[in-house]
N, C-alpha and C positions, 0 to 999 in steps of 0.2 A: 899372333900380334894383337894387343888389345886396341879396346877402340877408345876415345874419348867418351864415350856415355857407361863404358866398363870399367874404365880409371873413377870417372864419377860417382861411379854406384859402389865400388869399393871404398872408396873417401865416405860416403854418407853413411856405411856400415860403420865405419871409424867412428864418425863425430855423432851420430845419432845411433845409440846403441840400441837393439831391439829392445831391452826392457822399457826403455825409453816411450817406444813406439807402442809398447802394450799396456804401458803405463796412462799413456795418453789417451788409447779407445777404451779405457776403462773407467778414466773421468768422464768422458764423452756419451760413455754407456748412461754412470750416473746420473750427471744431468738431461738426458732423454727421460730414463725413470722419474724422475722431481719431476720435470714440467708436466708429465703424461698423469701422475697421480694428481694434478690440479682437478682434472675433468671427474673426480670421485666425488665430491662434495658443491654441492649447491651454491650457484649465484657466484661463483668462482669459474674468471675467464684468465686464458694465458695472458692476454694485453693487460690486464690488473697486476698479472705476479711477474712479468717483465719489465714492469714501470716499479715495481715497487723493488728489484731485482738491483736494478738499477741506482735507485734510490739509497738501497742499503751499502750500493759500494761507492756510492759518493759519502756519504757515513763512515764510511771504513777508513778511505782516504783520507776524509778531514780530522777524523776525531780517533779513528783507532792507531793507523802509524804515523800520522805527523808529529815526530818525535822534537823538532827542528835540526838544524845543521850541526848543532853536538853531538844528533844520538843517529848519524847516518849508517847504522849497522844493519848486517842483514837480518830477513824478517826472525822473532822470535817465535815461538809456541804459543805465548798468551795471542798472539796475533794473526794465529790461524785465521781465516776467513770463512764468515758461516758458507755453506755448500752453493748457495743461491748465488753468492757475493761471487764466490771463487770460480762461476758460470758464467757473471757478468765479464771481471775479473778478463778472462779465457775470449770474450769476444772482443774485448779494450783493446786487447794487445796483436789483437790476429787486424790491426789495422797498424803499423808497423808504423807508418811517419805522422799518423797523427798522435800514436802513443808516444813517439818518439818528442813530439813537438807538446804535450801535454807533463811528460816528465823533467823536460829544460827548462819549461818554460814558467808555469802554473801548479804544478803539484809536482815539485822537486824529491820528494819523501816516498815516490815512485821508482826511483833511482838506489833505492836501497833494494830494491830486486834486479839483480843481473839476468834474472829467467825467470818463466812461468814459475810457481812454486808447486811445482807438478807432484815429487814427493813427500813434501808435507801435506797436501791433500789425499793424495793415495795412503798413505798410513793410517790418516783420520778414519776413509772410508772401511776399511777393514775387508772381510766376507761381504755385509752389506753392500748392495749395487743402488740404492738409492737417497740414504743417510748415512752420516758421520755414525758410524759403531765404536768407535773407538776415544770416547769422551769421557770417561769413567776418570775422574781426578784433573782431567784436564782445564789447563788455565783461562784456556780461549774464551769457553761461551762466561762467564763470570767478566772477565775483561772486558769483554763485546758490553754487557750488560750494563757495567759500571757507565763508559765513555759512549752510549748509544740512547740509552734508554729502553732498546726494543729487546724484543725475545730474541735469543740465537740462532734456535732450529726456522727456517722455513717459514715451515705447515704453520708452526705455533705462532709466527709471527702474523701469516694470513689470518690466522683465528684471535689472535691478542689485540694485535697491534692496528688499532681502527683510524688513525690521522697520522698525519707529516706534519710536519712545518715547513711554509712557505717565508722566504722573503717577500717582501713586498714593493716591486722596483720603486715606486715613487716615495714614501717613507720609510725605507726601509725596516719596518716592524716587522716583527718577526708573528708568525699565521700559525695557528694550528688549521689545517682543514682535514675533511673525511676522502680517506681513500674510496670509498662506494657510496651509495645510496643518491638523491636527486643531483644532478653533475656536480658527484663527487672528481675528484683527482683523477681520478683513471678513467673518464669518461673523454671523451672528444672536445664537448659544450661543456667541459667545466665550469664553472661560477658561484664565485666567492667575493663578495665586499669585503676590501681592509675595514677591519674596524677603527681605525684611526686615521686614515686620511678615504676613506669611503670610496677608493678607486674601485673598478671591479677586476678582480684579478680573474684573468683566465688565461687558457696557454697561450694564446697570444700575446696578451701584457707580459705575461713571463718571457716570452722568446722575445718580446722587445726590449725591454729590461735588462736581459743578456748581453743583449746589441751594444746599449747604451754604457752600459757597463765596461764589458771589452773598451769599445772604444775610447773611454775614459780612463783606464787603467792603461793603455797603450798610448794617448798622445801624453798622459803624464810621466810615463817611462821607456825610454828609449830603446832600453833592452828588451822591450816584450812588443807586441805584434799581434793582429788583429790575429783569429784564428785562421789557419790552412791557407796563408799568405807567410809563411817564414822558408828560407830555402834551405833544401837538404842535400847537400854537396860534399863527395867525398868523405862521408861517416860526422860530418859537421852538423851542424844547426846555424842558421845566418841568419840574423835580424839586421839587415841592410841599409842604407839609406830609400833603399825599394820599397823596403816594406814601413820606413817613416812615411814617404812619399804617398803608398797605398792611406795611411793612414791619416793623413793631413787632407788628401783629397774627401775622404770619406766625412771627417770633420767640418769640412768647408759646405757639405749639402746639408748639415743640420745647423749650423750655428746661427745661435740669435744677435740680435745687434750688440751685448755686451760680450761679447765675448765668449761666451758658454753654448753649449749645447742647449738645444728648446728641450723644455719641460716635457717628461713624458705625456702627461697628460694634455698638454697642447698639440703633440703629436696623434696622440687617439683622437685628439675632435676633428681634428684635418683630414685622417682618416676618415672619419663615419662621415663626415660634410663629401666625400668622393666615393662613398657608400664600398668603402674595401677593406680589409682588416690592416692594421698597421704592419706587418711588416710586408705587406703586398705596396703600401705606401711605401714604406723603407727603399723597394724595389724601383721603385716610378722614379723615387726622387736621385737615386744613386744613379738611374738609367737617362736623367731626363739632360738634354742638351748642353745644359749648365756645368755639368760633369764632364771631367776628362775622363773617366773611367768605360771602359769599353763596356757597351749594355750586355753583350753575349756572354763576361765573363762576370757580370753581376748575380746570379743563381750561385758559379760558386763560389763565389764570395761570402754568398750566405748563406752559405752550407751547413755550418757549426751551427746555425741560429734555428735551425727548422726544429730545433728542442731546447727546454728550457734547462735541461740539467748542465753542469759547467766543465763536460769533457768535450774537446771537439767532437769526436764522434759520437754519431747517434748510435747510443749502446741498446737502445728499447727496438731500432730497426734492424741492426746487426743480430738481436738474440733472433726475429723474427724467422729471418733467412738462414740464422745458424741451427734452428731446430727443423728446417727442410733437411737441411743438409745432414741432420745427425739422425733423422727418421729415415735416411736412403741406407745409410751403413749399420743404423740399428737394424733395419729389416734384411740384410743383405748378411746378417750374421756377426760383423766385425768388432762389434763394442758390446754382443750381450753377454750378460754375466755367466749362463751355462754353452752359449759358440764361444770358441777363442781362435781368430787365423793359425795357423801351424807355421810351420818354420817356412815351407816352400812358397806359403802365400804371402808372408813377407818378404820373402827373397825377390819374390817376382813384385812385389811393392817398389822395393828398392830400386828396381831395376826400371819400371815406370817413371818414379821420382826423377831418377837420373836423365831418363830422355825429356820430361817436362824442364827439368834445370836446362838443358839444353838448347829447347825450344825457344823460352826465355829470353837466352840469352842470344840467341839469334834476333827476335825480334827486338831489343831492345840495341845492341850494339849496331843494327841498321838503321839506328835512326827513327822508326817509324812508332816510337812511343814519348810523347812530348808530355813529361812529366810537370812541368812548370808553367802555366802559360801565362799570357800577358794581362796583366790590369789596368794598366793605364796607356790612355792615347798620345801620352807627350812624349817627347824625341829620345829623353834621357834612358826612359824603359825599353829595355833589351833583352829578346828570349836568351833562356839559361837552357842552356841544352842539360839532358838528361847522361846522369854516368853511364859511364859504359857496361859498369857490372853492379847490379843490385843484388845485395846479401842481404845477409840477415833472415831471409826466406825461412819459415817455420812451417811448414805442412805435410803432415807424413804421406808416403806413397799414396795407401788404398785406395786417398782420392784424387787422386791424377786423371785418370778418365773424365770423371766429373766435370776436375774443372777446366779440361781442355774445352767441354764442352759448354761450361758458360763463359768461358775466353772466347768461345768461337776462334780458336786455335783449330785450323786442320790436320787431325791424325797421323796421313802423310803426305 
C-alpha cells in the first residue's frame, strides 16, 4: 500500500522531470563559477558585482522586454539575459509572492514568462560551466547593447562599464555616478550631489525616494498598493480597500498643510534636526501615536524600502544568502561541472522533497503560519487567514535537509 509522501514523490517525478532538476544544478553550478571568478582580479568585491547584478536586471526589465501589452509574448532569443541578469533573475523569483506581486502589479512585462527560462539559458551555457559558449551569431548580446548601453558578458561589463545612472528623488534628473572609487555606488557611504537641484543622494535618499514614490503612485491609483501590503488569496492578487486604507494612513503621517506629501528635502532636515537617517524618521513617524498603524508591524512595512532598486525584494540580499547556499551543494558535488548526482541520488532527492512538501503542509493547514498580518489598529482591519495549501513551491530535493534546517522544521 502506498503512502502519501510515495504518491507525492511519484507526482513530483511527473511534473518536475529530472532533466529539469539537472538542468537547474547546472545553472546553479554556473553561477557559483561567475561569482567565485570575481575574487581573480583586483579591487573587485562580490557586494560591487551583486549590486551591479542587480542593476543589470532592472535594465533588462525596463528596457530589454518591456515590449507593452501588444507584444505580451513569450521571451524571444534576442532576449536572452546576460548570465549575471539570469542569476539575479533566479533569486527574483525564488521569492514567489513578492515576484508574484511585482509582475500584477509594477512590471507586468514579467508575466510574459510562465517559468524560469531555465532552458534558454542552459543552451546558451553550452560545455562551458561559467559563460555563455554558445553566442556565435546570437541575437541577445547586440540587443542587450542597443536598449542598455552596457557590455553583455559580465566580466566585460565589470571592466567597461564604470557608472549607472541614478534618478534623483527630488528633481528627478537623471545621474550618472561611479560604480567604485571614493563612495562610489557600491559602497555603504555612497555620495553624490545632483547637479541640478544639489540634494545629496545617497542610499538613503534613494531608499526615501522609493518610499515617496510608491506612496504616490498608490494613493493616485487605486489598483496598485504600497509594496508587501497586497493580499494573496486563493491564486489571486487583492488590492483591497485594506490596502487603500494601509495606504491613506501612511499618507496622513507625511502630509503637509496643502495637501501634498512634504518635500523630500524637508524630510531630510527633520531628520538630521533628530540626528537619524531618514527613513529611521520614516519609522518614528509611521510608529509615532498619531498613527493607527501598529508600531510592530512598521519594519515590515518597510521592507521593500531597505533598497533603493524598484523590485520588492531585495535581490542584492537574496544573491548574498543564495551564494551560501549554492557554496554547500557546489562543494557537496551536486552542481559541478565534472560531479553529476546519478539516478539513485536523485531518486532519493525526490523522495526528501516529498516528505518536505508534507511537512509544509502540515504546518501550514494547522494554522500555525500567519501569512498576512495586521497593519492597522482600527476596527475595520481583520486578519486574513493563511490558505490551506501553498503551491507553486519551486525547489528541488537535494536541498531539503538544508532547509529543514533553516526552517527549524524538526526532522521527526
Amino acid at each position: 500500500m502506498s503512502t502519501p509522501t510515495a504518491d507525492l514523490k511519484s507526482a513530483l517525478q511527473g511534473d518536475i522531470p529530472r532533466i529539469n532538476v539537472r538542468n537547474h544544478l547546472k545553472i546553479l553550478g554556473a553561477f557559483t563559477d561567475l561569482i567565485e571568478s570575481i575574487s581573480k582580479h583586483d579591487g573587485w568585491t562580490r557586494e560591487e558585482f551583486f549590486q551591479r547584478s542587480t542593476y543589470r536586471l532592472q535594465l533588462w526589465v525596463e528596457k530589454v522586454i518591456n515590449v507593452g501589452d501588444e507584444g505580451q509574448q513569450p521571451l524571444q532569443a534576442r532576449e536572452l539575459p546576460p548570465l549575471d541578469v539570469a542569476m539575479a533573475l533566479h533569486s527574483l523569483m525564488l521569492s514567489p509572492a513578492r515576484y508574484f506581486e511585482d509582475s500584477e502589479l509594477r512590471f507586468r512585462q514579467l508575466k510574459r514568462m510562465e517559468e524560469y527560462p531555465l532552458a534558454m539559458v542552459v543552451d546558451a551555457l553550452g560545455t562551458d560551466n561559467s559563460k555563455y559558449s554558445r553566442l556565435e551569431n546570437h541575437p541577445a548580446p547586440e540587443h542587450w547593447r542597443i536598449h542598455t548601453g552596457l557590455q553583455y558578458d559580465a566580466i566585460d561589463s565589470m571592466q567597461n562599464d564604470t557608472t549607472r545612472s541614478v534618478t534623483c528623488p527630488a528633481c528627478q534628473e537623471a545621474v550618472l555616478v561611479s560604480w567604485r572609487g571614493d563612495r562610489g555606488f557600491s559602497a555603504a557611504d555612497f555620495h553624490h550631489t545632483c547637479p541640478k537641484c544639489r540634494i545629496a543622494l545617497t542610499h538613503d535618499v534613494l531608499r526615501a525616494g522609493k518610499f515617496f514614490a510608491s506612496l504616490n503612485r498608490a494613493r493616485e491609483d487605486p489598483k496598485l498598493c504600497l509594496p508587501n501590503t497586497a493580499i494573496l488569496l486563493r491564486g489571486e492578487l487583492g488590492v483591497t480597500s485594506r490596502c487603500s486604507n494601509i495606504v491613506n494612513e501612511v499618507w496622513k503621517c507625511f502630509e503637509s498643510e496643502n495637501g501634498k506629501l512634504t518635500r523630500l528635502e524637508d524630510i531630510a532636515a527633520l531628520s538630521a534636526t533628530e540626528r537619524c537617517s531618514i527613513m529611521e524618521y520614516i519609522a518614528k513617524t509611521l510608529s509615532s501615536p498619531q498613527s493607527i498603524l501598529i508600531p510592530e508591524n512598521v519594519p515590515l512595512l518597510l521592507r521593500a524600502f531597505e533598497h533603493s532598486y524598484p523590485f520588492t525584494q531585495d535581490i542584492v540580499d537574496a544573491l548574498r544568502h543564495q551564494y551560501q547556499f549554492m557554496q554547500i551543494i557546489h562543494d557537496e558535488g551536486w552542481s559541478q561541472s565534472t560531479s553529476k548526482p546519478s539516478d539513485d541520488d536523485l531518486d532519493a532527492a525526490y523522495a526528501e522533497y516529498a516528505e518536505f512538501l508534507q511537512r509544509i503542509a502540515i504546518q501550514v493547514s494547522s494554522g500555525c503560519c500567519d501569512l498576512y498580518p495586521v497593519f492597522s489598529r482600527s476596527p475595520p482591519a481583520r486578519r486574513v487567514h493563511p490558505p490551506k495549501r501553498y503551491t507553486n513551491v519551486v525547489w528541488e530535493g537535494p536541498f531539503v535537509r538544508e532547509a529543514l534546517r533553516v526552517a527549524q522544521i524538526p526532522e521527526s
